[in-house]
N, C-alpha and C positions, 0 to 999 in steps of 0.2 A: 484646420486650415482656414477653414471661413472665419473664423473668429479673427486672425491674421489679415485677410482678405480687408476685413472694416478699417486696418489700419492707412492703407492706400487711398479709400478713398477718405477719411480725415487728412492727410496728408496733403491730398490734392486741393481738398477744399478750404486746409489753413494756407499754403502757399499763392492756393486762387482767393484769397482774400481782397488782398492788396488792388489786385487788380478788378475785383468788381467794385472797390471803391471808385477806384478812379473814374468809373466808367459815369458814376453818379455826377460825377463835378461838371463843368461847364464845359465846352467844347467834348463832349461826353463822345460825339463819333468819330472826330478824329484820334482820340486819343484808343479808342479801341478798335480803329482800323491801322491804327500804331500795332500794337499787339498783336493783335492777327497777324500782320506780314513778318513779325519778329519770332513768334514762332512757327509759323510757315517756312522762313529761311531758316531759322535753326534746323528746322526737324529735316529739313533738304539738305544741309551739309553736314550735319553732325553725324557721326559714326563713330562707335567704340568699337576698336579694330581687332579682330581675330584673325588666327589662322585659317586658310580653308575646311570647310565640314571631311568628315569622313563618307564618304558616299555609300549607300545603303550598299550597293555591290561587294565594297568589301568589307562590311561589315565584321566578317567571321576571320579576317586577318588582323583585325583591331586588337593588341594584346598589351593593356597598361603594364606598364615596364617589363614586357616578355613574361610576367605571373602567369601561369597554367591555370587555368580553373578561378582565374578571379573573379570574375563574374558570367553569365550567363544574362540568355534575353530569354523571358519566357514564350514566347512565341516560335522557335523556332531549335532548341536547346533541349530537347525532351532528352533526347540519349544522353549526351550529358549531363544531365542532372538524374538520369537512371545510374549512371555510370557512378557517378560523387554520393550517392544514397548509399549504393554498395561497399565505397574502399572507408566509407563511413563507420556503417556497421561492422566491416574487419578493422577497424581501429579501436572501435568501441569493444569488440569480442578481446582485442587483445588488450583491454585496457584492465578488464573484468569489471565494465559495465554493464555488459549483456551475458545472461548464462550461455551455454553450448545447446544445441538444436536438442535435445535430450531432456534439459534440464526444467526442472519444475518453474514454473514463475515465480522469482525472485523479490517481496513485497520492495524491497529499498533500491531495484533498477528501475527508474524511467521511460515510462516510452511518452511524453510528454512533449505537445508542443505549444508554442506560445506566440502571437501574434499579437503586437502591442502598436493602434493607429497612431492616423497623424491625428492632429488637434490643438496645435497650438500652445499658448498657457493652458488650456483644459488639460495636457500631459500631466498638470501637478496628478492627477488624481489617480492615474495609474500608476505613476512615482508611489502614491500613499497607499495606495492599493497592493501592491507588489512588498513595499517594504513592513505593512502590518502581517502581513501574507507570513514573512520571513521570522517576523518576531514571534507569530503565532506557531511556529516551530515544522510545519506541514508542506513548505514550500518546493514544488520539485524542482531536484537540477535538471532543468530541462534540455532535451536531445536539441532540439531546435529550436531557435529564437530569432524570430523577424523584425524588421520595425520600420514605419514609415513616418518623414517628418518628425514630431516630436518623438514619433515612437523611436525615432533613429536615433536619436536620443538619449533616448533610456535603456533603450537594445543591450549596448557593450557594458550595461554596471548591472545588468539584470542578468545578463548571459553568465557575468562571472560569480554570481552569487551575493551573499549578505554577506562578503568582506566588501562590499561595492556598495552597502546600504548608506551609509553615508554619505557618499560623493552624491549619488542620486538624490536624498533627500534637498542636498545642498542646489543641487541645479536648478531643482523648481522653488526653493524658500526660500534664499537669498537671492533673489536675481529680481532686479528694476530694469524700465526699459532701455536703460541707456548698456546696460550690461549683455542687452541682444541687438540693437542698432542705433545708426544714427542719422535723424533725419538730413535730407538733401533738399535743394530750395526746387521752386514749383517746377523752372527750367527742366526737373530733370526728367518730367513726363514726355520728355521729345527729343533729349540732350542727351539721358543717359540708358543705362540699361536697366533702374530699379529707382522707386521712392527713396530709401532708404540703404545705408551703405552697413553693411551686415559684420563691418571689422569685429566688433567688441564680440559679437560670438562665434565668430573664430576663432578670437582669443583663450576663448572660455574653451571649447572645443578643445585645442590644443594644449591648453593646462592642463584638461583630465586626463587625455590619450598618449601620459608617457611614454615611456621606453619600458617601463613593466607591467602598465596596461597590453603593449601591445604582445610582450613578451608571455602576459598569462592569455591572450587569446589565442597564441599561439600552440601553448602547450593543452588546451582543453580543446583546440581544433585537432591535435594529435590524437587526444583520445574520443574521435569521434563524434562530437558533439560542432554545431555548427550554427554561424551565426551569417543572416544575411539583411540585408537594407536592399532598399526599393530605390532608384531615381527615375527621373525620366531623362531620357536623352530629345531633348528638344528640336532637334535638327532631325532626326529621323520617325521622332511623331511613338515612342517606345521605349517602354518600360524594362529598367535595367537592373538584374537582382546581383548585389554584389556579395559576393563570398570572402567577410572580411577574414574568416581564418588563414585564408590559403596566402590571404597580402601578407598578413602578419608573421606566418611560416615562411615567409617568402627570403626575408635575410638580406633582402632590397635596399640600399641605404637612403631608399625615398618610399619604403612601405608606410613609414609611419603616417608622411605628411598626407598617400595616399587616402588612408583612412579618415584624417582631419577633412579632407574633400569632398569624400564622398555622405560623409557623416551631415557637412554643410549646408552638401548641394541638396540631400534629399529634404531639408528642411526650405530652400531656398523658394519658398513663396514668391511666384512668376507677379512680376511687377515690384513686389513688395519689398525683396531682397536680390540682391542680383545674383544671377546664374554663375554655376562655378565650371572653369573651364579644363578640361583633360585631354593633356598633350599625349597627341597617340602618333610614333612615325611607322609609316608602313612600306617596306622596299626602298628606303632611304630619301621618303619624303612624310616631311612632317605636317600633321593636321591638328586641328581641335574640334573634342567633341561639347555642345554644351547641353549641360545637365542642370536639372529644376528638380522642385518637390518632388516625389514619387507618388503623392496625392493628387497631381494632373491627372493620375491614368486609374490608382487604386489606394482608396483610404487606407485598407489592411490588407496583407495575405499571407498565406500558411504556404503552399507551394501552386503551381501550374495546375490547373484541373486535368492538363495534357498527360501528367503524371500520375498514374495508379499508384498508388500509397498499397492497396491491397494485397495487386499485383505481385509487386517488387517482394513485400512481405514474406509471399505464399514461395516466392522464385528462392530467397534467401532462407526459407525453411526455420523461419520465424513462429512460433509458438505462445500460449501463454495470453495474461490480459489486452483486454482492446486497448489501443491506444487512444489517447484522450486530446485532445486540440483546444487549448485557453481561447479566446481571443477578449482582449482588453479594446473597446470601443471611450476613447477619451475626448468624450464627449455626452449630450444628451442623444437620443434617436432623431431627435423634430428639433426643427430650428425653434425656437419662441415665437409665437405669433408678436406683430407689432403693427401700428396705423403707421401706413407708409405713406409719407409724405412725395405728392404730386413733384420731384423734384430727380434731374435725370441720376444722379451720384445716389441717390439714395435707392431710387428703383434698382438701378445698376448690383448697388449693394445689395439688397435682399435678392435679387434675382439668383446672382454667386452663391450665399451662402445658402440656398433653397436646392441648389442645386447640388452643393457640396457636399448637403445635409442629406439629401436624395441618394447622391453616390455613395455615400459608406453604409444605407440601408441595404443598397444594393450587394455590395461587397461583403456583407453577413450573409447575404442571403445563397450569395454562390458561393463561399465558404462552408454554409454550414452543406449546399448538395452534396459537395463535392467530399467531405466528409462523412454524409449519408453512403453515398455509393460506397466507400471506401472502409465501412466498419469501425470510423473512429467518433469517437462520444465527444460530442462538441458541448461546448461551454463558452458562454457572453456574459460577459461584465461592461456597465456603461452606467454614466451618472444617471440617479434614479431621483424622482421627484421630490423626494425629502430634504434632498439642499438648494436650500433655497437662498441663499446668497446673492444679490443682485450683481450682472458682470456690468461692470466699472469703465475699464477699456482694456487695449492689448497688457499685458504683463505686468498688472498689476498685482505688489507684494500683499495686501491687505487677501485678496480676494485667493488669489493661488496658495498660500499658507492655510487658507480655511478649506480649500478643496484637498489640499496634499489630507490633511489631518484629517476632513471626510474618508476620505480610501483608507487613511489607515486604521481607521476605527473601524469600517467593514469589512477590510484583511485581517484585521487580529482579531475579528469574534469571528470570522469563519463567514464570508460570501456566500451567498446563495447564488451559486451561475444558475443560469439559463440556458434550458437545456434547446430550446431552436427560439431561430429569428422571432422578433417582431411582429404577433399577429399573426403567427404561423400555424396552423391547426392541423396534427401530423392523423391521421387515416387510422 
């Protein structure tokens, strides 16, 4: 996400060009007390018009197209997501993915989960990484699959396996930046709702997420298996896990578009790209929720720390091997050191991405407790200091072709995860 983040302010400071020329030339303070008042008045009339918010009160009657179980919030949803763990596993038991309470551990079932961040173009790598994984022949079909931002991304072609290695390969190899946005003039730092106007990947989006995309995540959410994405919902300040199987199963004849949405919105970098909006009516009045990155709130996650993974286990009479937790970090740990220029877009700039950089250390870290407490063997993957590739700028093909092919050289000789955080010295 921070890599993304430098896009905005290039943005700002190629559209603010023009105008610090001006300012050079003669009558220099009239003409940039011209400007001042021109965006002063813009930014006091302009408004990009939406429906009313949903209000945090009724929140739990908010149900995108009356779907059951489409999404949950993590904050306040535990039973429910106890409740969806369970009709899970009796899907999975009926699938004959899981043995019977009786039976021996099974080496070719799964209990496998995989949490794949945001990151931007840095995504190439867990693309590469997942798909050498696949060729290396070892790859598990995993029970659950998460994704934030890029990861959201890669989520739905990694959830349905290596018949989806391809398309994945395709999203982070062939893709230039005009094929994820397009820029907007300086105006829209006060005019609009984003730098940058995010059509072209939507488009892309929507190419991949046919009607037999949505048809096979439907049929492997029947057997159990479950696929979710993070947003944030902007208006109420919380983070939104969406449960794309249940859309997909859902037979909606606007599930699909749903999914193109929410796939969007969680990538939808706040400034950078604009928010994607989800019309919810509730008692026969209609509102809008808006929805950003799901990296505003969480780089990665597996599920709720609220939720005992153990617990549930032990209640369902679960036996057999530990369960295992990926989590794919598509990114380095540490921002790059660099001399920061005394200048406020630049300060601005590193300040976000040090921060951003800060947040997904974090979110490994309460990852990996929370799978301490819970008995499951956790495992990080993240770029390691051997690629040394200098980044160029946002979504560059030279430079994302050389990370994809990174990962997939360390997936197909076989990754050494990491078995805790960062600096973590276990007792």
């Amino acid at each position: 996400m921070f890599r993304v983040i430098g896009l905005t302010i290039g943005l700002v400071r190629a559209r603010a060009r023009p105008i610090a020329v001006a300012c050079r030339l003669p009558r220099a303070g009239a003409a940039a007390l011209s400007v001042a008042v021109a965006v002063v008045v813009v930014a006091g009339c302009a408004s990009t018009s939406r429906l009313p918010a949903v209000p945090l009160s009724l929140a739990a009657d908010a149900i995108p197209l009356d779907i059951p179980d489409a999404r949950f919030y993590a904050d306040t949803d535990t039973d429910r997501i106890s409740k969806l763990a369970t009709r899970s596993y009796q899907r999975a038991k009926a699938a004959g993915l899981v043995g019977h309470d009786n039976d021996a551990y099974q080496p070719h079932i799964t209990r496998a989960f995989l949490a794949i961040s945001g990151g931007g173009d840095d995504g190439a790598y867990g693309a590469g990484l997942l798909t050498g994984w696949s060729e290396r022949g070892d790859r598990p079909n995993f029970a659950v699959v998460t994704g934030v931002s890029t990861g959201a991304l890669s989520a739905p072609f990694v959830f349905l396996g290596s018949e989806y290695d391809r398309q994945l390969k395709s999203m982070y190899t062939e893709t230039n930046p005009g094929d994820i946005f397009r820029p907007r003039t300086f105006m829209a730092a006060v005019a609009d709702d984003a730098m940058a106007d995010s059509t072209p990947l939507r488009e892309r989006i929507d190419g991949y997420v046919d009607q037999r995309m949505v048809r096979r995540l439907a049929e492997e959410y029947g057997k159990g298996r479950i696929l979710l994405i993070l947003t944030t919902n902007l208006d109420q300040g919380r983070s939104v896990i969406w449960n794309i199987g249940a859309i997909a199963s859902s037979d909606h004849p606007r599930a699909r578009l749903l999914i193109v949405d929410i796939l969007l919105a969680s990538a939808a970098v706040p400034g950078v790209f604009p928010p994607v909006m989800i019309n919810i009516a509730i008692d026969g009045r209609d509102y809008q929720e808006m929805h950003v990155d799901g990296g505003a709130i969480a780089q990665a996650f597996l599920y709720p720390p609220s939720f005992n993974l153990k617990a549930k286990l032990k209640e369902l009479g679960v036996k057999g091997a530990r369960p295992a937790a990926y989590v794919i970090r598509n990114g380095r740990l540490y921002r790059p050191e660099e001399n920061v220029d005394r200048q406020t877009l630049k300060i601005a700039q590193q300040a976000i991405s040090t921060m951003t950089a800060s947040s997904a250390v974090n979110d490994i870290y309460r990852m990996y407790m929370t799978t301490k407490r819970d008995g499951v063997d956790f495992k990080l993957a993240y770029i390691e200091d051997d690629f040394g590739l200098p980044y160029k700028g946002p979504f560059d093909r030279d430079y994302m072709n050389a990370l994809f092919e990174y990962g997939y050289r360390v997936g197909r000789e076989g990754y050494r995860w990491h078995s805790t955080p960062p600096n973590y010295i276990e007792e």
